[in-house]
C-alpha positions, 0 to 999 in steps of 0.5 A: 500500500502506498500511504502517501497516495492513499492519505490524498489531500492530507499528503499533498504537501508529502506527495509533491515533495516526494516527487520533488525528490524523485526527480531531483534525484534523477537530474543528480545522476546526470550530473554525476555521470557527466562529472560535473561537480553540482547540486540540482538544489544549487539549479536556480540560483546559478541559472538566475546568475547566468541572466544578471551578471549580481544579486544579492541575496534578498534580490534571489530570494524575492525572485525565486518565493524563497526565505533568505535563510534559505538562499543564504544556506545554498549560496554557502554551499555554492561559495564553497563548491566554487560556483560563485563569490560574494562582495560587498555592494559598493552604494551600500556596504550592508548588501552582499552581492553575489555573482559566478566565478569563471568555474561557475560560468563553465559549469553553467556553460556545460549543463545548458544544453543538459536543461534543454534536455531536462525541460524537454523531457519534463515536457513530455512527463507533462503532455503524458498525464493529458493534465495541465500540471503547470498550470494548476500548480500556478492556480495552487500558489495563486490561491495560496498568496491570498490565503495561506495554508496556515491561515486556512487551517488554522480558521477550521481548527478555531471555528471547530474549537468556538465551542470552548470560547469563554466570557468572563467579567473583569479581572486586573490581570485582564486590564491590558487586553483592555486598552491594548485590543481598543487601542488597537482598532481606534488608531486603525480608524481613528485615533484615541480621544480623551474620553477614550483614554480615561476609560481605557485606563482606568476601567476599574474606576470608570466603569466597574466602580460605577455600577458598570461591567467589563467582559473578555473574551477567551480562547483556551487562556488566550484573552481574545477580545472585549466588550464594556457595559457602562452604568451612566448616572442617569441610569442608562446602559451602554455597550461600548468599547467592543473590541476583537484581536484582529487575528481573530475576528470573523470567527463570531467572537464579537456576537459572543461578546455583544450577546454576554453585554445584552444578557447582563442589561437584561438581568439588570432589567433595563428596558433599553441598551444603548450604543454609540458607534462610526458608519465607518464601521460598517461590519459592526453597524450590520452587527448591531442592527441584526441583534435589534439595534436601531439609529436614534437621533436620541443622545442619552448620554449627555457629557463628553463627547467624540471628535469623530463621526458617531450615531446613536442607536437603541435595542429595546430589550423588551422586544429581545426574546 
């Protein structure tokens, strides 16, 4: 039984370094049994050589979708073999600019019509499959700039872990996330006003003090997200300052948050929960309407307020379920 076959697409990645090897492997004889002194690995560094006479390292590397640890380690080997030779760039002495000497010109020399031989022969392993290989793995890499494999897997496992997701009320130890995750989203938007300033540094004072409520979000033991209910004197409740670590928002994070701020007004009995929020932020706008919320020319909360942009919208509470 052939595993890695058998596994499919959970062996992609082993199957297509399989043949990588495979093939690799085949092209290293050839070069042995014509006693040329090279490394298929070594291939498109010296091939990229042969078509711009210096590089440097971070220009390979940009060139060929490799790390620089990577382009660095195979230009150390073919330093060594004698392939090429390195030196400081002369406009900029922090650069190292490596080019063929004159054993890597002949070495290159001899094997071109041997690549001519390999990129023919690939040509017809290709045409033999009736697929288009090429084509498809460049469909593969595409898909894989917009979104990478981690980011994909890493999606699934938290959307099947949000099970595990927990929202817990305000402790010290809980305060940083606080001002780091709201920080964060208004200097994307925004910037940081006093009136968010004095909340965000001391919410204790500010919000907890007066009959308020802070809640985060966890993910194992990883605070992951926010959200406050303000107490005004008036007797009004607030939800506000909801905020998500970036990394993780899109996995209904904030729904978990606005619908713990929701509960809590509820077992207050309040008869309305209301919110100040930016039409600039759409996501969080069709959020809010699509828990009840609606755009009031109302303003309960009097004081101090923002520079920026804001609306006013209300939930009656007594409608929720």
């Amino acid at each position: 039984m052939d595993l890695i076959n058998e596994l499919g697409e959970l062996a992609f990645a082993s199957r297509l370094k399989r043949l990588s090897e495979r093939l690799l492997k085949d092209v290293t004889r050839i070069y042995k049994e014509l006693e040329v002194d090279f490394e298929a690995r070594w291939f498109p560094i010296l091939y990229s050589l042969t078509l711009k006479t210096k590089m440097s390292i971070t220009e390979l590397a940009g060139n060929l979708s490799l790390t620089h640890p990577a382009v660095n380690q195979l230009a150390a080997e073919m330093e060594k073999a004698g392939l090429i030779n390195s030196a400081k760039d002369r406009r900029d002495e922090r650069r190292r600019l490596l080019q063929l000497t004159a054993n890597g010109k002949k070495t290159a020399k001899i094997l071109k019509p041997v690549w001519d031989d390999i990129a023919i022969s690939t040509r017809e392993v290709l045409k033999e499959t009736g697929k288009d290989i090429l084509n498809g793995i460049e469909a593969v890499e595409q898909n894989l700039d917009k979104k990478e494999m981690y980011d994909r897997v890493r999606g699934k496992i938290i959307r099947r872990e949000m099970a595990n997701l927990t929202v817990e009320r305000y402790r010290p130890a809980y305060k940083k996330y606080f001002r780091a995750f709201n920080y964060r989203w208004l200097r994307e938007y925004f910037k940081v006003e006093p009136s968010d300033e004095r909340l965000l540094s001391n919410p204790k004072r500010e919000i907890l003090d007066k009959g308020g409520e802070v809640f985060f979000a966890l993910f194992g033991k990883q605070v992951v997200g926010t959200a406050a209910l303000i107490k005004h004197e008036n007797g009004v409740l607030e939800l506000a300052k909801m905020a998500v670590e970036p990394e993780f928002r899109g996995f209904g994070i904030g729904k978990r948050l606005l619908e713990r701020v929701m509960g809590e007004a509820k077992r207050r009995k309040a008869e309305r929960l209301w919110l100040a929020t930016s039409p600039k932020l759409v996501a969080a706008v069709g959020l809010y309407e699509k828990y009840g919320f609606r755009t009031t020319s109302e303003n309960p909360f009097g004081g101090e307020g923002y520079e920026r942009c804001t609306v006013v919208m209300v939930c009656e509470l007594k409608d929720q379920p």
